[in-house]
C-alpha positions as CSV (number, residue, x, y, z in Angstrom):
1,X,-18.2,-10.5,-0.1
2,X,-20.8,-8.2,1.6
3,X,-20.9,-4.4,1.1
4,X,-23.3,-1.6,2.1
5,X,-23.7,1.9,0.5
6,X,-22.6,4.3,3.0
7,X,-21.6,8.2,3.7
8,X,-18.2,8.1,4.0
9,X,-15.9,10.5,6.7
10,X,-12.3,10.1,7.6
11,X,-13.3,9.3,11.0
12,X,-15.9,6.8,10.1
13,X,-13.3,5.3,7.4
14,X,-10.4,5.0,10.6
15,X,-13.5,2.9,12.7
16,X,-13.9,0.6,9.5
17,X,-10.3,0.1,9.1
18,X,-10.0,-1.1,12.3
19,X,-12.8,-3.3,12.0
20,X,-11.1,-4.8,8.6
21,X,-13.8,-2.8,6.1
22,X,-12.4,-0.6,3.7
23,X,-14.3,1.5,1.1
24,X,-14.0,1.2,-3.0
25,X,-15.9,3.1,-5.5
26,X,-17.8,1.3,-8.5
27,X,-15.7,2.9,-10.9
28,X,-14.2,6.5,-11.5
29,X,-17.2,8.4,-12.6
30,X,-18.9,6.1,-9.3
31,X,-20.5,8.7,-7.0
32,X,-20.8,6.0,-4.1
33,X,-19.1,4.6,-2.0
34,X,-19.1,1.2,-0.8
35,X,-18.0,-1.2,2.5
36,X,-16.1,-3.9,1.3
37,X,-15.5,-7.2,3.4
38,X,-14.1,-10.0,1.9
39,X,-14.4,-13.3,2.8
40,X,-10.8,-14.2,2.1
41,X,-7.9,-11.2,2.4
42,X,-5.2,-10.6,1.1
43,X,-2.1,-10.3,3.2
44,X,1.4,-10.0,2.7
45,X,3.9,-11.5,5.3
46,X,6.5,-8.9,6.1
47,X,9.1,-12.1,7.1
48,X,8.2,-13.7,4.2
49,X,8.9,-11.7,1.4
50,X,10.3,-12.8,-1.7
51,X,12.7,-10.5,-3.6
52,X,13.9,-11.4,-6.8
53,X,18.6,-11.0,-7.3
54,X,17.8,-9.0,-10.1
55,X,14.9,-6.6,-9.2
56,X,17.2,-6.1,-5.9
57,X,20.0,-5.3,-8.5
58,X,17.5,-2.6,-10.0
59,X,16.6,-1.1,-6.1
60,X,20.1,-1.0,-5.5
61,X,20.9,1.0,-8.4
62,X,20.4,4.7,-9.0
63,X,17.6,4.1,-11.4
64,X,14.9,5.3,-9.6
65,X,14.8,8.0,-6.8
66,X,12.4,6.3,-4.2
67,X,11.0,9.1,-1.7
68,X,8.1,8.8,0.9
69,X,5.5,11.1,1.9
70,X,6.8,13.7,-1.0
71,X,3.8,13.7,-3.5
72,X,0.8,11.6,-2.3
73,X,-1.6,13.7,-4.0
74,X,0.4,12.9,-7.2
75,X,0.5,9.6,-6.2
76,X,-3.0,8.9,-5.4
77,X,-3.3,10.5,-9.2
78,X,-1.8,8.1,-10.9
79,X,-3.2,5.5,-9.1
80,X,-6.4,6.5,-10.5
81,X,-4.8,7.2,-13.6
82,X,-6.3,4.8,-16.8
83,X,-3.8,2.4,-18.2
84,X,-4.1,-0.2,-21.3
85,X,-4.4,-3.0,-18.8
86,X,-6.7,-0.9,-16.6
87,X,-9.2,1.4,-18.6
88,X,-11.3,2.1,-15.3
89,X,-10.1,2.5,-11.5
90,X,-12.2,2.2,-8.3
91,X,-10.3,5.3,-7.3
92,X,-13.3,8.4,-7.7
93,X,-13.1,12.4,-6.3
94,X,-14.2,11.2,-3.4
95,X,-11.5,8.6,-2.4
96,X,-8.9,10.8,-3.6
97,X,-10.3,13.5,-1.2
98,X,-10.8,11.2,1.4
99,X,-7.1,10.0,1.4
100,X,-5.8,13.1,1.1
101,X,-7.5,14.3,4.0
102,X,-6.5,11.0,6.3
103,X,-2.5,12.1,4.8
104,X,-2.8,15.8,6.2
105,X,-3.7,14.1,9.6
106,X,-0.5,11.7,9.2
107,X,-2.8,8.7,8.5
108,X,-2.2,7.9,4.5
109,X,1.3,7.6,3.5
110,X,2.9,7.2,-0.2
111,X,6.2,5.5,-1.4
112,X,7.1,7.1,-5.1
113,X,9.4,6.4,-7.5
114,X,10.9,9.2,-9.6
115,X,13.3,9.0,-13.0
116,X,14.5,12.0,-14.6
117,X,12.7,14.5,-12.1
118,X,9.3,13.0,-13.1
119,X,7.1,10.9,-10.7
120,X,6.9,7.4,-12.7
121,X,5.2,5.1,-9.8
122,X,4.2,4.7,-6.6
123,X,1.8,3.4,-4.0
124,X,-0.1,4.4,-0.9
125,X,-1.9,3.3,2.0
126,X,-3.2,3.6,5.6
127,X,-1.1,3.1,8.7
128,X,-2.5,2.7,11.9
129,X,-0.2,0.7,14.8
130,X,1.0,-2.2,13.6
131,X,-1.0,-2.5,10.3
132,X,0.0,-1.2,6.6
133,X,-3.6,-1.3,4.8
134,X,-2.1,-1.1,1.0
135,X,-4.6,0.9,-1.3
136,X,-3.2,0.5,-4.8
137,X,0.1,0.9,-6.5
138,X,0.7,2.3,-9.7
139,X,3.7,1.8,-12.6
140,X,4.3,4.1,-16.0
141,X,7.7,2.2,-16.4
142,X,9.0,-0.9,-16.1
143,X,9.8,-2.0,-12.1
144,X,8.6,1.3,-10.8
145,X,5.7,0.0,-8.5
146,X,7.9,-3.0,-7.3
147,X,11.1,-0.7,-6.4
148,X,7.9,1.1,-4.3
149,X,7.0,-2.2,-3.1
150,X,10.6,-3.4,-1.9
151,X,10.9,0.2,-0.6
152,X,7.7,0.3,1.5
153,X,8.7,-3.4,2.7
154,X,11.9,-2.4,3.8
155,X,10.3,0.6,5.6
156,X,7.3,-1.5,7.5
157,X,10.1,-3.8,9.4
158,X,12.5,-1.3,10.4
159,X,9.4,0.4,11.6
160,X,8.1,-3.0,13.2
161,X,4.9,-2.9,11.7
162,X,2.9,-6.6,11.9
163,X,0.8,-7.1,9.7
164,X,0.6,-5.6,5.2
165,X,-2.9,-5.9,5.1
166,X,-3.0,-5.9,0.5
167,X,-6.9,-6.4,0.5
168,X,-7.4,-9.0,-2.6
169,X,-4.1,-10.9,-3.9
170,X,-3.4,-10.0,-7.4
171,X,0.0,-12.0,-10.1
172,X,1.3,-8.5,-9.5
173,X,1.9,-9.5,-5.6
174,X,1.7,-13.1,-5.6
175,X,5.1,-13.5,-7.1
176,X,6.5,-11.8,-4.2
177,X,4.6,-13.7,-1.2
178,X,0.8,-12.4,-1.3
179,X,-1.4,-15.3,0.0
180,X,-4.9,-15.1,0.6
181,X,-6.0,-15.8,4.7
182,X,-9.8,-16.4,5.8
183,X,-11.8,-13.5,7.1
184,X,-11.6,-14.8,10.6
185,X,-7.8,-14.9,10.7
186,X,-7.5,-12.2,9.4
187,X,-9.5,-10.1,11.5
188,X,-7.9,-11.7,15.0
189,X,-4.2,-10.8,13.1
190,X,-6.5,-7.0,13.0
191,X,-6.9,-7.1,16.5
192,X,-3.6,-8.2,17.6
193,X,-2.0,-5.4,15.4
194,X,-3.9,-2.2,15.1
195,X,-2.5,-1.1,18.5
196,X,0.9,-2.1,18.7
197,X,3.2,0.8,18.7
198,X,4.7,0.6,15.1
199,X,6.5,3.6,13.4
200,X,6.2,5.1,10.0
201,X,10.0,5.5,8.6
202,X,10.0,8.7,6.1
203,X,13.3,9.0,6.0
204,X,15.1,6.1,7.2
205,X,19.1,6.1,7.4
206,X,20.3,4.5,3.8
207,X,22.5,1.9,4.9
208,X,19.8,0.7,7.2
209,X,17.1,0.7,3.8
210,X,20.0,-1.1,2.0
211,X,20.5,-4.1,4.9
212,X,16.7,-5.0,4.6
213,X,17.2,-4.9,1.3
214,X,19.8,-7.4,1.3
215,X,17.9,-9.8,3.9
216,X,14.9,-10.0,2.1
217,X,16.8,-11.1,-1.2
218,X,18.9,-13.4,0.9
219,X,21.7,-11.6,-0.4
């Protein structure tokens, strides 16, 4: 893995996105930034996707609210939020600003899930043609980041995204069909995406959420 401190602006962080770089901070308190290229990336294959009966039972039921594009600045929060099994985040001011800014300009998007009124997980990433670059996901209950998950899967096909670019593979996203691809693949998978005309889905109609739901359970 190679990285490079660097002064970091939405316009420049677009160009490295496109080039398969993406920044990450040492830690919170970090004030620097840093390129990130890994020799092997993570992907997830949209077709490919493995949804478990009973966390499809959960998505289908009313408990969770799943909303997109409602609170990214909330949702960028508690991704840099500290947790028991996470007591530091690569998530500093800066990347939080940063983010922000690339959602104002339609850019960043965010999948939360709400129970009760109160915003209990979520995720958010970059979207540019065909690619989904997934940031981080984040979980105060149980199931809340994978409804996100299922949610933003569901969104990326009906949109006809081509590629859920997931950066590093983690247990969390391995159990639903996470694999790790060499650099070189993955960069001519980049190049083949980045422009293709893909649509972000906000609001998509329910019942077509709930078919894609369906398919990618085998249900």
């Amino acid at each position: 893995m190679s990285r490079r401190s660097v002064e970091v602006t939405t316009d420049l962080l677009l160009r490295a996105y496109r080039h398969g770089l993406f920044p990450m901070a040492e830690g919170r308190a970090g004030d620097k930034l840093f390129w990130l290229d890994p020799v092997k990336r993570g992907v997830m294959p949209l077709d490919e996707f493995h949804l478990p009966r009973r966390l499809l039972r959960t998505v289908l039921s009313d408990t969770f609210t799943v909303t997109a594009d409602r609170n990214f600045a909330g949702t960028i929060a508690g991704c840099a939020t500290p947790l028991p099994d996470r007591t530091d985040t690569w998530i500093n001011p800066q990347i939080e600003r940063l983010f922000t800014d690339l959602f104002r300009m339609g850019h960043a998007h965010s999948v939360e899930t709400w129970q009760n009124g109160a915003l209990v997980g979520g995720l958010y990433g970059v979207a540019l043609g065909g690619v989904f670059f997934g940031e981080s996901m984040f979980s105060f209950v149980r199931d809340a980041s994978k409804v996100a998950l299922v949610h933003l899967i569901a969104r990326l096909r009906l949109g006809d995204f081509r590629l859920l670019d997931t950066q590093f593979v983690t247990t969390h996203l391995a159990q639903f069909g996470a694999r790790e691809i060499p650099r070189e693949i993955y960069k001519q998978q980049l190049a083949e995406s980045v422009d293709y005309p893909a649509v972000w889905l906000t609001d998509p109609e329910p019942e077509a959420l709930e078919r894609e739901f369906r398919l990618l359970a085998g249900a």
